[in-house]
N, C-alpha and C positions, 0 to 999 in steps of 0.2 A: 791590502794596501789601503791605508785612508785617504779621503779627499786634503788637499793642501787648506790648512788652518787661515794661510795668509792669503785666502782668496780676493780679498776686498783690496788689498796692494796691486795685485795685476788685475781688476776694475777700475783701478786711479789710474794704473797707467794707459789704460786705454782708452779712459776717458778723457783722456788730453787728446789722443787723435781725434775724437769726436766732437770736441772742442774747437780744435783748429780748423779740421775739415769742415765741419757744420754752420763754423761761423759766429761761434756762440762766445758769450764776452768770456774773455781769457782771466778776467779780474775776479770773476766767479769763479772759475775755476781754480784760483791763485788762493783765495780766502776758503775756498770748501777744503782743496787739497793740504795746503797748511794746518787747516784745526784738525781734521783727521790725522795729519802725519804725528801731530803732539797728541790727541787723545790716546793714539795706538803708543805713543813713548810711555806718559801716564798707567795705560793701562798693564805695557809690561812692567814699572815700576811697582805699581800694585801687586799686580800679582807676586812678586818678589815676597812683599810686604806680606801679603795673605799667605802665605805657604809659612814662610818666617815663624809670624805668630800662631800656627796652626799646628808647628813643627813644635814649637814651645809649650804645648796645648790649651792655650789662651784665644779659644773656640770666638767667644764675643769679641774680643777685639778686632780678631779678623775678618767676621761679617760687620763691623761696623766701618772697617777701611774699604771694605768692598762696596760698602750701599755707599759709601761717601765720596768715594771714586767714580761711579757707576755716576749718581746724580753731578756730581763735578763736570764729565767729562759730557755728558747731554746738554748743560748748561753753554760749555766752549762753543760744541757743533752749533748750536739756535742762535749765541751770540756770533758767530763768527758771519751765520747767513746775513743776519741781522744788520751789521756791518756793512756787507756784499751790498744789500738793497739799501740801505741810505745813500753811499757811495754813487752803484747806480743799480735801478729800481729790475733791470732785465738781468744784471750781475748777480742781483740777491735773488731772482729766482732760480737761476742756474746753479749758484752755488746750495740752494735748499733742495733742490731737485738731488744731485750730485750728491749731496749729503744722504741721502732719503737710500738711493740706492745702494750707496757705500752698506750705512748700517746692514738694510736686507741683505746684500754680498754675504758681509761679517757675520750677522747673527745664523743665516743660512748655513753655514759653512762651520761655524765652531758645533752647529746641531750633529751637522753629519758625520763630523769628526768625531763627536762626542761617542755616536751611535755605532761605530767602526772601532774602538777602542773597546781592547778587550778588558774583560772585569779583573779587577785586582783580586788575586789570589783570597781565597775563605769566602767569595763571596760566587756563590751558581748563578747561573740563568735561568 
């Protein structure tokens, strides 16, 4: 059994309890949870995209929607803190905070997922 891919979703949602209860400005939490909920839309689009042309066997095109997706969607999450803190200055660090651990969730989790996923047929261990 693998670990759940969408681990970084039940860390947003728990981090709204921790939010609330903590005390912590909710507007942070509003701008960090929003730009990840569109980066994670983005990046299943993408992937759609990357498989698509991959499938078609137009190798470069597909690492070029990836690295363009990938830098797009890092860009959203720093603007969206960015935003947070003009707004208000304890917002933007909450919602940079917020952001920071989402990623590590995500990034954590699609490793382990990777690493539990069996190898595609013609190819050994």
């Amino acid at each position: 059994m693998s670990p759940p891919k969408h681990v970084d979703l039940l860390v947003l949602a728990a981090a709204l309890a921790v939010f609330v209860l903590g005390g912590l400005p909710l507007l942070g939490y509003a701008f960090a949870a929003g730009a990840w909920l569109l980066q994670r839309g983005i990046q299943v689009l993408a992937g759609r995209r990357v498989a698509a042309e991959l499938a078609g066997g137009n190798r470069q095109r597909a690492m070029g929607a990836l690295a363009a997706t990938m830098l797009g969607r890092v860009w959203l999450m720093v603007t969206a803190a960015l935003l947070a803190g003009i707004a208000d200055r304890e917002a933007g660090l909450a919602a940079a905070v917020l952001l920071a651990v989402l990623f590590t969730a995500s990034f954590a989790a699609q490793g382990i997922a990777y690493l539990f996923e069996s190898a595609p047929e013609g190819e050994g261990a």
